[in-house]
Each structure stands twice: as C-alpha cells, then as structure tokens.
KELO-666196 format. One record per residue (C-alpha): residue number from 0; residue in one letter; x, y, z. Coordinates in pm, whole numbers, plus 32768, in hexadecimal, padded with zeros to 4 digits. Layout:
KELO-666196
@i->NUM aa->a x->X y->Y z->Z
...
//
This chain:
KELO-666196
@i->0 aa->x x->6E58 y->B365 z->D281
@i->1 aa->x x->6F64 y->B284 z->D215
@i->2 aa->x x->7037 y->B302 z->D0E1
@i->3 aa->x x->700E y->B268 z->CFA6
@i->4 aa->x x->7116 y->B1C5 z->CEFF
@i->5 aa->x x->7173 y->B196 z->CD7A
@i->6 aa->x x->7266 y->B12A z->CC7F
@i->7 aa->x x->724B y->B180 z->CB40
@i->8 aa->x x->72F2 y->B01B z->CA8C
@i->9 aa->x x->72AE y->B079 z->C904
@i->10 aa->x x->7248 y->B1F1 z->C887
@i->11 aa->x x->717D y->B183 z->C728
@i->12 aa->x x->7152 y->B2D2 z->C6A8
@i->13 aa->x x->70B0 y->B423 z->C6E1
@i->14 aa->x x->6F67 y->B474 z->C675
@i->15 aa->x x->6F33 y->B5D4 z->C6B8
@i->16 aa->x x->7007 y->B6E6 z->C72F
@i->17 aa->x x->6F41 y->B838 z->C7E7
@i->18 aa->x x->6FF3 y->B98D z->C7E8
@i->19 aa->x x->708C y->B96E z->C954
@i->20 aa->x x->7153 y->B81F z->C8EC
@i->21 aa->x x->7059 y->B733 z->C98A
@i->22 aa->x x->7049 y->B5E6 z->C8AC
@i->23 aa->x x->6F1E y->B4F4 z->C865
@i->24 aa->x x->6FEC y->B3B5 z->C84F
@i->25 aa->x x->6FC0 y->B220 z->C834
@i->26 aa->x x->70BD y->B1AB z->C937
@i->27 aa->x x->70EE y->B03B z->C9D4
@i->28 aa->x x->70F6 y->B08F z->CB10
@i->29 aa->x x->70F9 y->AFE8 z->CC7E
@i->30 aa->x x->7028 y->B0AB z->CD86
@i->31 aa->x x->709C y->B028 z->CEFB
@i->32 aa->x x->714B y->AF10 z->CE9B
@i->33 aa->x x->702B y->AE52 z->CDEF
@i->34 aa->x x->7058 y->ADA2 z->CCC0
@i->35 aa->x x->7080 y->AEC3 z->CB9A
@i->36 aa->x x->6F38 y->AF31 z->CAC0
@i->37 aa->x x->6EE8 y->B008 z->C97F
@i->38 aa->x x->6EB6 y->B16D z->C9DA
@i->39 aa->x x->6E3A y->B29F z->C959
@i->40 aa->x x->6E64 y->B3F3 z->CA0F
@i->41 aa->x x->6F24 y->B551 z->C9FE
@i->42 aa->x x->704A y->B560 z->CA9E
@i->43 aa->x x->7124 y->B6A9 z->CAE7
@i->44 aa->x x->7261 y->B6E1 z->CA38
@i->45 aa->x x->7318 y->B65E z->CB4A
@i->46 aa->x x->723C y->B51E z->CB85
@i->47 aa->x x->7218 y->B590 z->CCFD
@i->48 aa->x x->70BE y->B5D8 z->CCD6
@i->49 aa->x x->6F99 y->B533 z->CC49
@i->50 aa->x x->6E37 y->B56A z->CBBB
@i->51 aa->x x->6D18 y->B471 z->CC09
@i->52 aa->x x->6D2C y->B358 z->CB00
@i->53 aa->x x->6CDE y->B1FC z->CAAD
@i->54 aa->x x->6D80 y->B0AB z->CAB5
@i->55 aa->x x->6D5C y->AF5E z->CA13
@i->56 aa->x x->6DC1 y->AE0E z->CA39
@i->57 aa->x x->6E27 y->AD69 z->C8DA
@i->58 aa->x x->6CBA y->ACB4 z->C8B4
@i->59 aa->x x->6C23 y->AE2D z->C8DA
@i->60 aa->x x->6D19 y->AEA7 z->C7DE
@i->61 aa->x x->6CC5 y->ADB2 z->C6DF
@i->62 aa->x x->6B4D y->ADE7 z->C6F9
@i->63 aa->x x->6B9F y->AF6E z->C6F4
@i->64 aa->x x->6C45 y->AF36 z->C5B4
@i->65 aa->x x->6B09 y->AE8C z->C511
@i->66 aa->x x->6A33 y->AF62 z->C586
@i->67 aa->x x->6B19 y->B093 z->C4FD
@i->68 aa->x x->6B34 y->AFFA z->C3AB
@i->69 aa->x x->69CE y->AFBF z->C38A
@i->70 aa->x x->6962 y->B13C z->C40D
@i->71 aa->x x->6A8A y->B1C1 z->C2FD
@i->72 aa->x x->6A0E y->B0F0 z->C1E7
@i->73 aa->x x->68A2 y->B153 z->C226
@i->74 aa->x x->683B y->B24D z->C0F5
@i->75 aa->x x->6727 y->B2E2 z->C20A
@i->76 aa->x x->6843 y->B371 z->C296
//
C-alpha cells in the first residue's frame, strides 16, 4: 500500500480539542498532490497522525454551508 501524501496549505481554525491534544480542525489541505480540498478530521498534536475525516471541493462547501444554516435556523431543532 502506497503512502499517502498531504499538505496542509491553510489551517482555518480548530473546532474541538479532546484531552490527549488531538484537534478536530477545518484545514485546506492537498492529499497526494491533487488539487487541495476542505477537510474535516482530528489530527494529533503533532499533525503526524490522522483520524478518518471528510473533504470537500468548494461547490460541496458551499452547499454544506446552506444546508448548515438552514438545520441551525430550524426552531425543530
């Protein structure tokens, strides 16, 4: 198995922080070269490991953001 690859190009912010120092954070990042993407995923102190996460290209991010905003303004919720 080949080894993956990544570049993290702009850190946006933390969104959670657990007790051992791993980070939840919003990061541009590039994974093997490929053009960079959103993504969301824990990350040890160190950035030298990773949890499992999610990416998005800018058109997913924008339709996130909608969908965000409309789930937080819903009074159901």
């Amino acid at each position: 198995m080949a080894d993956i690859t990544f570049d993290i190009l702009k850190a946006y912010g933390v969104i959670s922080e657990e007790k051992g120092g791993w980070k939840k954070e919003l990061n541009l990042v590039s994974w093997n070269g490929r053009n960079p993407k959103l993504d969301i995923r824990d990350w040890s102190p160190e950035h030298d490991k990773m949890g499992k996460g999610v990416t998005f290209t800018r058109e997913e991010a924008e339709k996130l953001a909608e969908m965000l905003n409309t789930a937080l303004g819903d009074p159901a919720d």
